[in-house]
C-alpha positions as CSV (number, residue, x, y, z in Angstrom):
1,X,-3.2,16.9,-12.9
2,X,-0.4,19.1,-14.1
3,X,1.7,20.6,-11.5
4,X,2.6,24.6,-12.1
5,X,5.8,26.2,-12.7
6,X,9.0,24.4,-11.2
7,X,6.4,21.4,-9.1
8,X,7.3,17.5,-9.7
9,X,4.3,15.7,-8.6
10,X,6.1,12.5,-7.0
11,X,3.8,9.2,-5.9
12,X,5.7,8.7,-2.2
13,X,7.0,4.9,-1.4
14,X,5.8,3.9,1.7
15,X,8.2,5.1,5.4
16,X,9.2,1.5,6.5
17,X,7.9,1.3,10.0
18,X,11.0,-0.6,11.5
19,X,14.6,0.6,11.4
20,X,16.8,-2.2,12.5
21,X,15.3,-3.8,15.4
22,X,13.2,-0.7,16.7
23,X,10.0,0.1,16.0
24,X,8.6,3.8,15.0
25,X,4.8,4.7,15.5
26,X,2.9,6.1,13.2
27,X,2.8,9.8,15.4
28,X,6.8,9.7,15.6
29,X,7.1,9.5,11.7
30,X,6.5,13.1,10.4
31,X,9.5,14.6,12.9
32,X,11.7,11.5,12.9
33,X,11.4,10.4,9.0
34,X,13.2,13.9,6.8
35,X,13.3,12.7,3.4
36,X,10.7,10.9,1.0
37,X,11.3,8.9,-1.5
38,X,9.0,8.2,-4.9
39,X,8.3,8.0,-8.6
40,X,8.0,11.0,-10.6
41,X,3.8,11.2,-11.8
42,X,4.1,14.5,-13.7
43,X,6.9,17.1,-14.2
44,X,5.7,21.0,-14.6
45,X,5.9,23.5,-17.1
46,X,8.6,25.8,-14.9
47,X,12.2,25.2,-17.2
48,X,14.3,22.1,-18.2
49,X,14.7,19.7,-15.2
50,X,16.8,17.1,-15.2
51,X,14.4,14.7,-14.2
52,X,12.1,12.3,-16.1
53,X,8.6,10.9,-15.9
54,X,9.1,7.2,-14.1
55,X,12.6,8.2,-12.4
56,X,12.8,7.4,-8.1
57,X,13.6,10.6,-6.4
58,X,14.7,11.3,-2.9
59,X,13.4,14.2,-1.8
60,X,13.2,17.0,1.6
61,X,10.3,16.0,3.4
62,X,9.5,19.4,4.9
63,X,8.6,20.5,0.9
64,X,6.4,18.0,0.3
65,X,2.8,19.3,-0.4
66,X,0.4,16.4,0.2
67,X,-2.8,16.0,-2.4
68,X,-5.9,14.3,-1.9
69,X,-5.4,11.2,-4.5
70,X,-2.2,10.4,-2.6
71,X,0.7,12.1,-4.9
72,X,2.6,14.3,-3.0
73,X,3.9,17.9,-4.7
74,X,7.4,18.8,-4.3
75,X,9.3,21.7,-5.9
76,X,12.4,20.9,-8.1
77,X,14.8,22.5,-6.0
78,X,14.0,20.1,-3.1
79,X,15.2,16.3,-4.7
80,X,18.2,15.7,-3.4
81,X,19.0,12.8,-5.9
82,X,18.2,10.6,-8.4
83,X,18.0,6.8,-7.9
């Protein structure tokens, strides 16, 4: 798969199911959890980014454009940092 234009397609580290000592369900995650984190898969065709294949991204959540083989599409604009 090759994402179009300015699209990083990022595999998503698991949400950690316990902050602290308290517990968050599965149906709390999506509004509670607002940034993803993950490895770069495949970078698009849209410009220069300054990303690379293999770097950890954090990333906005609400951008994230799920796919069926579990890699999640996000749009450049939308990492807010590189680990």
């Amino acid at each position: 798969m090759k994402p179009h234009g300015n699209y990083i397609a990022v595999k998503p580290k698991p949400t950690e199911s316990k902050v602290g000592s308290l517990i968050i369900p599965e149906s709390a995650k999506k509004s509670l959890i607002r940034t993803g984190e993950g490895a770069i898969i495949e970078i698009g065709d849209g410009g220069e980014f300054e990303v690379s294949i293999g770097d950890t991204v954090v990333y906005e959540k609400a951008s994230e454009v799920e796919m069926a083989d579990g890699l999640v599409l996000i749009p450049h604009k939308a990492i807010l940092y590189v680990r």
